[in-house]
N, C-alpha and C positions, 0 to 999 in steps of 0.2 A: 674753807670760806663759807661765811653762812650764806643760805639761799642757791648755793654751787649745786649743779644735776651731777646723780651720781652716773658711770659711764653703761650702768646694764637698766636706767630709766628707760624708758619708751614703753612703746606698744607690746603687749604679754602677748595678745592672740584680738579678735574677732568673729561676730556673726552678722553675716549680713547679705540683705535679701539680694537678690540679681537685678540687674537692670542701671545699680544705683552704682557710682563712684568706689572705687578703696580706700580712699579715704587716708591713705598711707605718706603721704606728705603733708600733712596736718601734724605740729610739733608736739605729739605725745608725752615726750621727755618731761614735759613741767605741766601745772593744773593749767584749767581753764583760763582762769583766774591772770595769769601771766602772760594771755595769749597775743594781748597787743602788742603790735609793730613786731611779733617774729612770724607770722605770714599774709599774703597779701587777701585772703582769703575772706577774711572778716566782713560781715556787713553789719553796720550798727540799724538795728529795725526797734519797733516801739515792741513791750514787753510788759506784760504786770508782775508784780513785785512774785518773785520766789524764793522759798527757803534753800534752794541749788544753784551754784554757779553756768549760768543759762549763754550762749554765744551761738550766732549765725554766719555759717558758711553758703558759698556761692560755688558751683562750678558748671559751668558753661550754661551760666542764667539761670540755672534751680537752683534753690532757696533749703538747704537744712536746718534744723535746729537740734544743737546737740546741750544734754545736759549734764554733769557731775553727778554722780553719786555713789552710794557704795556698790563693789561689783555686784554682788546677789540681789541688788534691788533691782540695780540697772537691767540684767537676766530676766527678771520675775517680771517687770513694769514691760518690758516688750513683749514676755511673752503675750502678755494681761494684753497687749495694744492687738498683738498678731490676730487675740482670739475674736476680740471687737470688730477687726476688719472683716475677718471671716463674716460674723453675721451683718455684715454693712451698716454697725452703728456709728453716727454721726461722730466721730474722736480721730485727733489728728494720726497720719499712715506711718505704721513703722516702719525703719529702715536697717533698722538692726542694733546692736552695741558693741561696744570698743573696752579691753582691758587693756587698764594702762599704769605702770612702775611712777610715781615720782617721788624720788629721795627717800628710796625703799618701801614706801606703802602703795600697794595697790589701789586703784583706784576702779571705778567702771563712770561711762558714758552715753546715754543711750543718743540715737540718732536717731530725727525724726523727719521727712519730708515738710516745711514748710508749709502753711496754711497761707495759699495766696490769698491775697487782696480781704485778708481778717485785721480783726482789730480787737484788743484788751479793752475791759469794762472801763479804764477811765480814760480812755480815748473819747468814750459818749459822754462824759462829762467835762473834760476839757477845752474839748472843740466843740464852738457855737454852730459850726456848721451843721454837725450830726446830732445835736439836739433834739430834732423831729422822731429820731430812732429810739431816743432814753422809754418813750412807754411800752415799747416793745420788746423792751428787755426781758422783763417778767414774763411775756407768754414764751420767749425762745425759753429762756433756765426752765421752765414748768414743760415745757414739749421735749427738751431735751434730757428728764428723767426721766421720763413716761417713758419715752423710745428706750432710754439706758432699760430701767426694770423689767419692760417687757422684753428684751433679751437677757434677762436673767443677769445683768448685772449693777450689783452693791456699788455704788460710787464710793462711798465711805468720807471722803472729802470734797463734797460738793459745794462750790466756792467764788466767785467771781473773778479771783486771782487764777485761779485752773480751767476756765473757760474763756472762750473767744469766740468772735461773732462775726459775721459774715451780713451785711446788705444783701435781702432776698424781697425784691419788688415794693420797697417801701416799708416792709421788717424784718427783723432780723433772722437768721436760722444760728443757733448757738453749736459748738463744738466740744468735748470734753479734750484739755491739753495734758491732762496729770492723771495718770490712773495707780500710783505709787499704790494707794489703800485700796484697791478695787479688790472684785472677788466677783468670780462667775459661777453663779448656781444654774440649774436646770429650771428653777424659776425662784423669784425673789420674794420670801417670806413676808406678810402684812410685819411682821415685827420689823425686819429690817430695813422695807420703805419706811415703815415712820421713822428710825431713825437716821436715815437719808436726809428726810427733811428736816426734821429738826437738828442736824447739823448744818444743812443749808441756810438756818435760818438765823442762827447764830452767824455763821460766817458771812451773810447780805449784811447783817446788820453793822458787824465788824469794817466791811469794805467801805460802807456808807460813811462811816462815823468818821475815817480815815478822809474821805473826799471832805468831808463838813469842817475838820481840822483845817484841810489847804485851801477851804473857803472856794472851792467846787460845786460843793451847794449849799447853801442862806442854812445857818445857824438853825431854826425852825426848823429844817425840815423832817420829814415824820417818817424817819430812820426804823424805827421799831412797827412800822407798819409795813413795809415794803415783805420782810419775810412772809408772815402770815397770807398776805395777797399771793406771793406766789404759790404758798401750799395749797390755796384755794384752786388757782387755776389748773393746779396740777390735778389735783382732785376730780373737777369738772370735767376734765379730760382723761383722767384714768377710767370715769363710773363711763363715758360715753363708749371708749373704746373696747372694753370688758363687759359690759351687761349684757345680760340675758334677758332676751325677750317673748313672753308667749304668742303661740298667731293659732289662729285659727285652721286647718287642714286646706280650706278654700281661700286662705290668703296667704299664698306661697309667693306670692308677686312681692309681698313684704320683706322676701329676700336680697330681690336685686335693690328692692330701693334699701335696706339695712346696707349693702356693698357700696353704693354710692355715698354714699354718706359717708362712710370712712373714706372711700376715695377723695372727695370733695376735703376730706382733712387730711389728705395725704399718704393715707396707709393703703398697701397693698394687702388683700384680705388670701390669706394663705391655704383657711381649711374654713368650711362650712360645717358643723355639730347640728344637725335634728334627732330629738330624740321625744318620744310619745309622751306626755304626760294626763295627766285626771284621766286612764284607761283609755287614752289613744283621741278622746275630742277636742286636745291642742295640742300643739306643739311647743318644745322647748327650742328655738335659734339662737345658735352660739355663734363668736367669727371669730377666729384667728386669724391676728394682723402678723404681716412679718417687718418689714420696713417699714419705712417714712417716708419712699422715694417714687410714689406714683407714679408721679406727672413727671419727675426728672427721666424715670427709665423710658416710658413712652416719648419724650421728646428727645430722649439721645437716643432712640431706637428709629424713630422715623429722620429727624433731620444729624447726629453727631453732634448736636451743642450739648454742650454742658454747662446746666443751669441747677442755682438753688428749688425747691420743690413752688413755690410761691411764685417766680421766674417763669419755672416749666410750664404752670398754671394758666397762666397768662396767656403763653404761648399756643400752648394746644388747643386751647376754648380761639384764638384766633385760625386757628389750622381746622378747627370743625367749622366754622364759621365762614370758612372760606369756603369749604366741601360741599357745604350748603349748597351757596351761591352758585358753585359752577354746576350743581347738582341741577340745579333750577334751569341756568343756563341752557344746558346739554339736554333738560328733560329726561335724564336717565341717572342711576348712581353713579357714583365716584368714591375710588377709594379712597382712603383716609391717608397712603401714602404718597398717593399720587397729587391731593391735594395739600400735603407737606413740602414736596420737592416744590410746587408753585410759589409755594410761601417763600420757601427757604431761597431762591434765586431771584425771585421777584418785589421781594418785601424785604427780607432780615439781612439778607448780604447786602442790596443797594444802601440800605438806610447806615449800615454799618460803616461802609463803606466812606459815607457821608460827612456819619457823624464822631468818630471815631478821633479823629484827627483833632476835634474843638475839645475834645472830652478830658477829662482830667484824667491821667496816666494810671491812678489806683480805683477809675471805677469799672470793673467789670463788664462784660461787653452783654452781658447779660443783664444784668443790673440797668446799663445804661439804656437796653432796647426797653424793661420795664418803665423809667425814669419818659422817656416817649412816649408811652401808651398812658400816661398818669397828665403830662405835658397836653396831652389830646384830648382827654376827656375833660379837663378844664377850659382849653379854650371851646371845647361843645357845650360846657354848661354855660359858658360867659356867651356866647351867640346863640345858644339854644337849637342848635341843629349840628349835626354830625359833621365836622369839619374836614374831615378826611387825612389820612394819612399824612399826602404831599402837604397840602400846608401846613401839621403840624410838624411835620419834621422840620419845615425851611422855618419858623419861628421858631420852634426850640434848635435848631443850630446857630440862629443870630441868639439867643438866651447862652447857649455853653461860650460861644465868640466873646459875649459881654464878659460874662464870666474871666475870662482867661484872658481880658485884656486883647484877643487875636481878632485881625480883621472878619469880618463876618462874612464878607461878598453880598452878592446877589440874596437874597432870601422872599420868595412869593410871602406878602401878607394879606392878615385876613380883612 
């Protein structure tokens, strides 16, 4: 009978990391493709268009994404994911891959941990809501090759379709989902960035063209300019984070403020380079950056959230801020963790606490404390004086209540 499993279909074998499910009651027997109604497992989530048959499983509230394809890609594509996580670049976590029989051809599937609370490129055109995020597109795609290159790896298909975004304090932070072409060198040749980008810039323009067909965006719009813009920003932040600077022997103080500066954009600066040059009356200062994750590692180091870098940012400049004050208060220092844990029991958990409940189920608790601190500084601009926490929390809680149709309660106005 045509379409009939033959009876030795199923599962060949497995690799996969610890911690995560077996994965073994999932109906191997037939493709992906066939997977509806034979388990209960399925979650239908939003997706950008792929050339692989793409499905989300659930098990006990985590979120997988596994994809079709042939077994040696499936192999090679994880391995390509396992080697990215090692250097902590911004790409969705592998979980391993699946060999599997159907109707005598082998198949492979890789599995990947879900990207919570992300979203496909034409989700931000879609939805009128997320609107406010489409111009921040272009810096997440441009910051998130700079971070891929500087750990030495070749995207090869760098695409809108293969990336997914994340809401990090009002923009975006981007993810690499597809690493099939990828390729890790020990560092990434000027020939092979360029052509990085100029496949990237084919493929924006491609994705664009496709939203302007389903009338996504106005007929006009300036499709074939959006690539180039990003190679620029890339660029602007490739020369900031790589250049070489000379300083004078007496102005070594140039250092720390060259470290801040990367900091203030994110990167953890790994190694410091001085080396003499015009026979020792300057200096040549190099940085090696390693990650993206400044402000994230410092704020899951002192409080345990886990925020996007822009999120963390936020966060910490209010955790110093406070340090300050009580600094002031007490007439003596205070540490920076001790004025954390104030934070973190006295501000982020109450307010959470709060607001949590009016908040729309897919916005991040993190995101959402940013979305407050944005909430606050406009009703300070609209009164002109520092409004303080509590009343902007109890007005943007009657603001998420409107929102959501839910009774608001009590809320202090201003």
């Amino acid at each position: 009978m045509a379409g009939a499993t033959d009876p030795a279909d199923g599962l060949v074998g497995s690799a996969l990391r610890p911690g995560h499910p077996d994965f073994l009651d999932l109906p191997w027997n037939v493709p992906l493709a066939e997977w509806e109604g034979r388990t209960a497992r399925l979650e239908h989530l939003p997706s950008g268009p792929s050339r692989h048959p793409v499905l989300f499983v659930s098990y006990a509230g985590v979120l997988y994404a596994l994809k079709e394809l042939p077994p040696e890609i499936a192999a090679k594509e994880y391995g390509l994911l396992r080697r990215m996580a090692d250097l902590r670049l911004p790409a969705v976590s592998p979980v391993g891959y699946v060999r599997a029989r159907h109707r005598g051809e082998e198949a492979g599937v890789l599995i990947t941990r879900y990207l919570d609370y992300s979203l496909p490129y034409h989700h931000l055109f879609m939805q009128p809501d997320l609107e406010r995020y489409r111009r921040h597109l272009l810096d997440a795609l441009a910051g998130l090759l700079v971070q891929l290159h500087l750990g030495g790896v070749y995207w090869g298909d760098c695409s809108l379709s293969n990336t997914l975004f994340r809401r990090d304090a009002g923009t975006l932070q981007a993810y690499l989902v597809d690493a099939e072409t990828s390729e890790v060198h020990p560092q990434v040749a000027r020939g092979l960035r360029e052509h990085d980008l100029a496949i990237m810039e084919e493929n924006v323009a491609g994705a664009l063209m496709d939203l302007v067909a389903v009338q996504a965006l106005p007929p006009d719009y300036a499709v074939e300019e959006v690539g180039p813009e990003i190679r620029r920003r890339y660029e602007g932040l490739w020369d900031e984070v790589t250049r070489v600077e000379v300083i004078a022997p007496s102005e070594q103080y140039r250092i720390q403020e060259r470290i801040r500066v990367l900091n203030d954009l994110g990167f953890s600066v790994e190694e410091v380079e001085l080396a003499a040059a015009q026979g020792g009356q300057q200096l040549r200062l190099r940085t090696f950056v390693a990650d993206r994750s400044f402000h994230r590692d410092l704020l899951q180091g002192l409080t345990g959230i886990e925020a996007e870098e822009s999120q963390a940012r936020q966060m910490v400049n209010e955790i110093r801020e406070l340090q300050a004050t009580l600094a002031q208060r007490a007439n003596r220092s205070v540490a920076l963790s001790a004025s954390a844990y104030r934070w973190l029991t006295e501000v982020y958990q109450p307010a959470m606490a709060r607001l949590q409940p009016l908040a729309d189920p897919m916005t991040p608790p993190a995101e959402l404390y940013s979305q407050l601190l944005e909430h606050k500084w406009y009703l300070s601009e609209r009164v002109r004086r520092d409004v303080g926490h509590q009343a902007a929390e109890a007005d943007f809680a009657q603001l998420l209540a409107r929102r959501r149709g839910l009774p608001s309660g009590e809320a202090k106005t201003l």
